[in-house]
N, C-alpha and C positions, 0 to 999 in steps of 0.2 A: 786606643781604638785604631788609631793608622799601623801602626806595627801587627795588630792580626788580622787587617784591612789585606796588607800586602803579603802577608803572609799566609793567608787563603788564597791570595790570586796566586800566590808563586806554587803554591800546592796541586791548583785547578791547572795550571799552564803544563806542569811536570806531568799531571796526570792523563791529562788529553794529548801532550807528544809522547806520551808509554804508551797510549792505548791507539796511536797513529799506526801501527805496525812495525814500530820499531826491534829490532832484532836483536837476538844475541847469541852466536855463535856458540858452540860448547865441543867438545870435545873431552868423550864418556871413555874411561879404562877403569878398568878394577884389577885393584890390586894384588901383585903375585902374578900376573897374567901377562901377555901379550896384546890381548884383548883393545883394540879402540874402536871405537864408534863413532860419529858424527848427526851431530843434532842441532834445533834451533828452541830459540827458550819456548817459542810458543807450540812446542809439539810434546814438552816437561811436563810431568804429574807425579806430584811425590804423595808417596800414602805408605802410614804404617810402614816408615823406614828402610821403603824399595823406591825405586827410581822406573816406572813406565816412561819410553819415549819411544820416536818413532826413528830409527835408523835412516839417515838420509843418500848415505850409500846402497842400502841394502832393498830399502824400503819396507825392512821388519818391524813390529811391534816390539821389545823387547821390556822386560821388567826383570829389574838386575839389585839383590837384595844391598852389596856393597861396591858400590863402584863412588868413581870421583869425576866432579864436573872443572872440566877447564876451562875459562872464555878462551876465545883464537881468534884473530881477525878472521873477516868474511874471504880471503886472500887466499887463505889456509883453507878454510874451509871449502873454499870452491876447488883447489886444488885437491881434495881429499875425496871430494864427494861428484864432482861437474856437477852442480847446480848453485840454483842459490837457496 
Protein backbone atom coordinates (compact mmCIF):
# COMPACT_ATOMS: atom_id res chain seq x y z
CA UNK A 1 0.00 0.00 0.00
CA UNK A 2 3.06 2.58 0.91
CA UNK A 3 4.94 1.66 -2.19
CA UNK A 4 1.75 2.87 -4.69
CA UNK A 5 1.17 5.50 -1.88
CA UNK A 6 4.54 7.02 -3.08
CA UNK A 7 4.41 5.99 -6.14
CA UNK A 8 1.33 8.03 -7.25
CA UNK A 9 2.69 10.96 -5.38
CA UNK A 10 5.98 10.60 -7.36
CA UNK A 11 3.68 10.35 -10.54
CA UNK A 12 1.42 13.56 -9.48
CA UNK A 13 4.77 15.67 -8.53
CA UNK A 14 6.38 14.66 -12.18
CA UNK A 15 3.24 15.42 -13.82
CA UNK A 16 2.49 18.98 -12.29
CA UNK A 17 6.30 20.08 -12.84
CA UNK A 18 5.75 18.82 -16.90
CA UNK A 19 2.63 20.67 -16.90
CA UNK A 20 4.63 23.87 -14.98
CA UNK A 21 5.75 24.95 -18.48
CA UNK A 22 8.65 23.23 -18.63
CA UNK A 23 10.46 23.13 -21.87
CA UNK A 24 12.14 21.35 -24.47
CA UNK A 25 14.18 22.50 -26.84
CA UNK A 26 14.38 20.70 -30.42
CA UNK A 27 16.03 21.21 -33.17
CA UNK A 28 14.02 19.85 -36.50
CA UNK A 29 16.39 18.59 -39.96
CA UNK A 30 15.36 16.13 -42.40
CA UNK A 31 17.12 14.10 -43.80
CA UNK A 32 19.39 14.44 -47.15
CA UNK A 33 18.87 18.09 -46.67
CA UNK A 34 20.40 21.15 -45.32
CA UNK A 35 17.15 21.95 -43.78
CA UNK A 36 17.09 22.88 -39.69
CA UNK A 37 14.51 24.34 -38.00
CA UNK A 38 14.17 25.38 -34.49
CA UNK A 39 11.21 24.57 -32.05
CA UNK A 40 9.87 24.11 -28.40
CA UNK A 41 8.08 20.85 -27.29
CA UNK A 42 5.04 22.76 -26.62
CA UNK A 43 4.52 24.12 -30.19
CA UNK A 44 4.91 19.68 -31.37
CA UNK A 45 2.07 17.94 -32.99
CA UNK A 46 2.61 14.74 -34.57
CA UNK A 47 -0.32 13.05 -36.52
CA UNK A 48 -0.28 10.42 -39.20
CA UNK A 49 3.53 10.31 -39.39
CA UNK A 50 4.33 14.19 -40.10
CA UNK A 51 5.60 16.42 -37.67
CA UNK A 52 3.40 20.07 -37.57
CA UNK A 53 5.47 22.66 -35.58
CA UNK A 54 5.88 26.20 -35.31
CA UNK A 55 9.38 27.50 -36.60
CA UNK A 56 10.81 29.61 -33.96
CA UNK A 57 13.24 31.51 -36.26
CA UNK A 58 10.93 31.91 -39.00
CA UNK A 59 7.64 32.01 -37.22
CA UNK A 60 6.09 29.43 -40.00
CA UNK A 61 3.79 26.83 -39.49
CA UNK A 62 5.57 23.85 -41.01
CA UNK A 63 4.47 20.21 -41.43
CA UNK A 64 7.29 18.04 -42.44
CA UNK A 65 6.37 14.20 -43.43
CA UNK A 66 10.25 12.91 -42.51
CA UNK A 67 12.24 14.93 -40.51
CA UNK A 68 14.34 14.30 -37.05
CA UNK A 69 13.88 15.94 -33.64
CA UNK A 70 16.98 16.79 -31.60
CA UNK A 71 16.84 18.09 -27.92
CA UNK A 72 19.76 21.23 -27.63
CA UNK A 73 20.10 23.27 -24.78
CA UNK A 74 18.03 26.49 -24.41
CA UNK A 75 21.91 28.02 -25.24
CA UNK A 76 21.75 26.85 -28.63
CA UNK A 77 18.58 27.48 -29.09
CA UNK A 78 18.51 31.04 -28.17
CA UNK A 79 21.62 31.42 -30.25
CA UNK A 80 19.83 29.98 -33.31
CA UNK A 81 16.50 31.57 -32.97
CA UNK A 82 17.00 35.11 -30.36
CA UNK A 83 14.26 34.06 -28.30
CA UNK A 84 13.41 31.82 -25.88
Amino acid sequence: MRRTTRALAAAGLTLTFGLAGCKTYYEVSVPGTTDTYYTTSSSIKKERGSIEFLDQATGSILVLSSAQLRPIPKQEFRANTGTD
